[in-house]
C-alpha positions as CSV (number, residue, x, y, z in Angstrom):
1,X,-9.9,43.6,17.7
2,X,-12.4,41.2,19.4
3,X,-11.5,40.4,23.1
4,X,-13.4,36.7,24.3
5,X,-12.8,34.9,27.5
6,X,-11.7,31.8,28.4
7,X,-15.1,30.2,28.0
8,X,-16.2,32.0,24.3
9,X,-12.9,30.7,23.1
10,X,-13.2,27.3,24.3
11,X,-16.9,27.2,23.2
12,X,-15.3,29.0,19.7
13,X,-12.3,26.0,19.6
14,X,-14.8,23.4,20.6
15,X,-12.4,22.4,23.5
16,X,-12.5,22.4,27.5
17,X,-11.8,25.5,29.4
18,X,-8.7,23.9,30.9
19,X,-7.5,22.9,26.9
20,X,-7.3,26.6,26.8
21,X,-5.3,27.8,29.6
22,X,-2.8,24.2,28.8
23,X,-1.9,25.7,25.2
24,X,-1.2,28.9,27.3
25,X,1.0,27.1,29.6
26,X,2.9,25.2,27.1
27,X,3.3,28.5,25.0
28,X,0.8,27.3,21.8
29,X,-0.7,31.1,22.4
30,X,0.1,33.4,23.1
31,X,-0.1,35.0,26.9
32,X,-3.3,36.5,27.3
33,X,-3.3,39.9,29.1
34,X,-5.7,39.9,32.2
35,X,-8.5,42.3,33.6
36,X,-7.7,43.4,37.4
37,X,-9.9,40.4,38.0
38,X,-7.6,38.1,36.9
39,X,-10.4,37.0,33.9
40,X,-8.1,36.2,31.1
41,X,-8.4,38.7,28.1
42,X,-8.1,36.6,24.6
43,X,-7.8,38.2,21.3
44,X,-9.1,37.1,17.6
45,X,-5.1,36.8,17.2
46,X,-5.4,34.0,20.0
47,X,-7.8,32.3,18.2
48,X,-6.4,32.0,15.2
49,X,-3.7,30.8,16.8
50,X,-5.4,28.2,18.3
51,X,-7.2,27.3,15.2
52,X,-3.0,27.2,13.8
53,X,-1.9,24.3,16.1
54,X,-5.3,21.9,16.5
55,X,-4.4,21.8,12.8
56,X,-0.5,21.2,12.9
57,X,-1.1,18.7,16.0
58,X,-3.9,16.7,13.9
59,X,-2.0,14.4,12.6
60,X,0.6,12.6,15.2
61,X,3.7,11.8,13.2
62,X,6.5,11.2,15.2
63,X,9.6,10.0,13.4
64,X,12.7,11.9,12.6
65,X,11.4,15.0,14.4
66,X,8.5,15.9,13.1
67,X,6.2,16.4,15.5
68,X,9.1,18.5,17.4
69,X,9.1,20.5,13.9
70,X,5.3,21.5,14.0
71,X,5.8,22.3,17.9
72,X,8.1,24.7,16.8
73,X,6.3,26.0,13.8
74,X,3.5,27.2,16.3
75,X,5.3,28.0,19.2
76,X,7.6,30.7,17.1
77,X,4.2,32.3,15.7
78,X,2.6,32.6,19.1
79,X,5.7,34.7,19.3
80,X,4.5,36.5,16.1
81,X,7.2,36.0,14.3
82,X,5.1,34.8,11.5
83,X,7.8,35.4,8.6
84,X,10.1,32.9,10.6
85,X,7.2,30.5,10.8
86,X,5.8,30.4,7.4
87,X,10.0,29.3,6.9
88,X,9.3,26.6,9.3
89,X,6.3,25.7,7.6
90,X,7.9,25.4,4.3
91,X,10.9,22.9,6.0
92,X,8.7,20.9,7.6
93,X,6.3,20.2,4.2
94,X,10.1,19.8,2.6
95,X,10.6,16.8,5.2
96,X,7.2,15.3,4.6
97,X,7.7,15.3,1.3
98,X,10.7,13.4,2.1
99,X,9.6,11.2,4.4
100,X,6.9,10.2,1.9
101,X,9.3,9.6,-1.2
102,X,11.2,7.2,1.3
103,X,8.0,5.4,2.0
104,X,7.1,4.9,-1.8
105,X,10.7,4.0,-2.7
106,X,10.6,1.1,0.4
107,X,7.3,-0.2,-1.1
108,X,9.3,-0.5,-4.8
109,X,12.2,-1.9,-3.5
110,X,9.9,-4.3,-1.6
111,X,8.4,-5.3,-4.6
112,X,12.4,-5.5,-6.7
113,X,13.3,-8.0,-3.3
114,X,10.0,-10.4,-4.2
115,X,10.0,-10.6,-8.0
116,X,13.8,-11.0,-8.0
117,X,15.3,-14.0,-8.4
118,X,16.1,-16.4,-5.5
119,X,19.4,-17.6,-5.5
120,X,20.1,-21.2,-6.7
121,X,22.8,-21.6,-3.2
122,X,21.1,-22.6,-0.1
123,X,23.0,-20.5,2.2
124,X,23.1,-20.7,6.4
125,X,23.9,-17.9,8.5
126,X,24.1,-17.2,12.2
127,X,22.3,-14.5,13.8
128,X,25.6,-12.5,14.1
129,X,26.8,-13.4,10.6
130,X,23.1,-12.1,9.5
131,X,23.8,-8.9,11.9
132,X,26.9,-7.7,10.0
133,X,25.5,-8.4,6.2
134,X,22.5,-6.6,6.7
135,X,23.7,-3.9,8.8
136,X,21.2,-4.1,11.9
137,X,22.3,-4.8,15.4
138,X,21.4,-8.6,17.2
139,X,18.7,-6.7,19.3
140,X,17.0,-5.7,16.1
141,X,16.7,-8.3,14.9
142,X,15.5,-10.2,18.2
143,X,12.9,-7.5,18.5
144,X,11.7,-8.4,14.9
145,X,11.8,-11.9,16.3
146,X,9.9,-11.5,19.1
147,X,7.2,-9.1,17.4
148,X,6.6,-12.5,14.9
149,X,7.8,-10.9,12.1
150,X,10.4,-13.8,11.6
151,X,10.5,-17.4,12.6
152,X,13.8,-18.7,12.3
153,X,14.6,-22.5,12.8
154,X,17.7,-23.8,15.0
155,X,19.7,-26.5,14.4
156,X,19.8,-29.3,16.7
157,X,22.1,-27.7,19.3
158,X,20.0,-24.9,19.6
159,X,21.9,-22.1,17.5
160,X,19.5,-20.2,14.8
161,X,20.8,-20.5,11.2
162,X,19.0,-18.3,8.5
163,X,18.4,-19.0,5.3
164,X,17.8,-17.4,1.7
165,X,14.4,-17.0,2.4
166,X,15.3,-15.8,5.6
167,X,17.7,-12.7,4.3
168,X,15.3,-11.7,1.9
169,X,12.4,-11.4,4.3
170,X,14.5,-9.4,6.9
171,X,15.8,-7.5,4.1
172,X,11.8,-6.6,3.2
173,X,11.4,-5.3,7.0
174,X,14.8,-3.3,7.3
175,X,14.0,-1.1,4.3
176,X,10.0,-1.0,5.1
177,X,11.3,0.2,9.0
178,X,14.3,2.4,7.7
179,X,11.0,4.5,6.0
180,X,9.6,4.4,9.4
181,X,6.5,2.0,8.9
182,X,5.7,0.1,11.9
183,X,6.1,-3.4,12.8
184,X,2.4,-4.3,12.7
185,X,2.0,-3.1,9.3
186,X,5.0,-4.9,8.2
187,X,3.5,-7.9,9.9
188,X,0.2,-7.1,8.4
189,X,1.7,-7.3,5.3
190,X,3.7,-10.3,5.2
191,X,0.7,-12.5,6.6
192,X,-0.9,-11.3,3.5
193,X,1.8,-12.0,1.3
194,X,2.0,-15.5,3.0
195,X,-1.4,-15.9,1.3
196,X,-1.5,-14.4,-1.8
197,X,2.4,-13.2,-3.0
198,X,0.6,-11.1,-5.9
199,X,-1.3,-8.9,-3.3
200,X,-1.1,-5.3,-4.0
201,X,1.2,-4.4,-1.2
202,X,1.1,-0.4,-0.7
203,X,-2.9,-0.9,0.1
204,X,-2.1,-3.8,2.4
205,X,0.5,-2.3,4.6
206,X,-1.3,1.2,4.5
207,X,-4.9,-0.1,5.3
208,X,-5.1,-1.3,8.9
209,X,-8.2,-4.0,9.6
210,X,-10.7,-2.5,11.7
211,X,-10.5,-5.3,14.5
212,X,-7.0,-4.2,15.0
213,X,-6.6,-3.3,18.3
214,X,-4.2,-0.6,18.4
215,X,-4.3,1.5,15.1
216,X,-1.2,4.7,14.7
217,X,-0.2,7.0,12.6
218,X,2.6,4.5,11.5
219,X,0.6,2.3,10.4
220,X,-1.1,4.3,8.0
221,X,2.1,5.9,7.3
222,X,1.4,7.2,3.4
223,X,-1.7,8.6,4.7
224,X,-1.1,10.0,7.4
225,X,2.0,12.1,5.3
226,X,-0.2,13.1,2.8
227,X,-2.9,14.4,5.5
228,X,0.1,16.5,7.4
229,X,1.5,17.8,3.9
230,X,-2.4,18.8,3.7
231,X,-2.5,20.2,6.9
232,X,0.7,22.2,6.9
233,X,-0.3,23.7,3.6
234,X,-3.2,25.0,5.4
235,X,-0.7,26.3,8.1
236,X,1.1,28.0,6.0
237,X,-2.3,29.9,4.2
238,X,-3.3,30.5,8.0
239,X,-0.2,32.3,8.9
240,X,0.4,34.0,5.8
241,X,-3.0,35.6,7.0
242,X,-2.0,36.0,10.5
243,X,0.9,38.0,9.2
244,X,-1.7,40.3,7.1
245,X,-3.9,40.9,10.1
246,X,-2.0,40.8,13.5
């Protein structure tokens, strides 16, 4: 087997020297053995590896564990337990699979909520009476507030009152959020929706503008599943090898 230093693998990973001894301190690889020097003494099995989890840390998706999931994935085959990992693998592309049905299924009921019929019987709710029919707390739906993704009028003594209109749009951002897309690609959508109700509304909420000044993972949420579901079936071919060679 092929023994490198710190250096030749960082130059191999295409990553600083100190990238290579953090991944050994947080347990990403393995614990390289060391000459009497104290030169660390890494292994092709290290740089594999290391090739493993730059690929499972790609993509930065954070909800319902995830990202804890691919942690784990390549901390347990630094271990070299690779059977238990290619397990792992195969939950966590279970999840994003998941995860992305629940995405597609909040764009179509989205899409049931606007081409269904309004309700002929103007209704009027208070914030709390809104709180217990939809299920969300008061803070939620201040937050949604106060991130412009509603604008509710007040009567004249102040109190808010929501309308139809009202309980269908907040019904459109609980199930878009419930699938974990973000608030400024719900926003982003209902602006455009605002302008052209016909608008083709998975590409609108998936396809952030480029003046935008923060752009995540959430907000490209369908993408960036399909791109970890892409990446983790490359894990899994990676340590199916790993387990053949090491």
């Amino acid at each position: 087997m092929n023994t490198y230093q710190t250096t030749e693998v960082a130059r191999i990973i295409g990553v600083h020297p100190n990238t290579v001894r953090l991944y050994e301190q947080l347990h990403l690889i393995p614990l390289a053995k060391r000459k009497e020097n104290g030169y660390r003494i890494f292994t092709d099995f290290h740089i594999e590896q290391f090739r493993l989890a730059r690929t499972a840390l790609k993509v930065e998706i954070l909800q319902n564990g995830l990202r804890k999931k691919a942690m784990n994935i390549i901390k347990v085959s630094a271990t070299g337990n690779f059977d238990e990992a290619i397990k792992l693998t195969d939950e966590y592309l279970s999840q994003l699979q998941r995860e992305k049905n629940n995405a597609e299924q909040a764009i179509q009921i989205v899409n049931e909520l606007i081409n269904g019929e309004s309700s002929p019987n103007q209704i009027l709710l208070k914030r709390k009476e809104v709180s217990e029919f939809l299920g969300v707390t008061m803070d939620t739906l201040r937050n949604w507030e106060l991130n412009g993704l509603l604008c509710v009028k007040r009567k004249a003594n102040g109190y808010r009152v929501y309308s139809n209109d009202d309980i269908k749009r907040l019904r459109i951002i609980k199930a878009l959020r419930c699938a974990n897309y973000s608030l400024s690609s719900i926003l982003r959508m209902l602006n455009a929706l605002s302008v052209n109700p016909d608008i083709n509304i998975k590409s609108v909420i998936g396809m952030p503008e480029e003046n935008e000044d923060i752009i995540t993972a959430c907000d490209k949420l369908l993408l960036s599943l399909d791109d970890a579901s892409k990446n983790a079936r490359f894990m899994k071919a990676t340590l199916i090898n790993m387990k053949k060679s090491f």
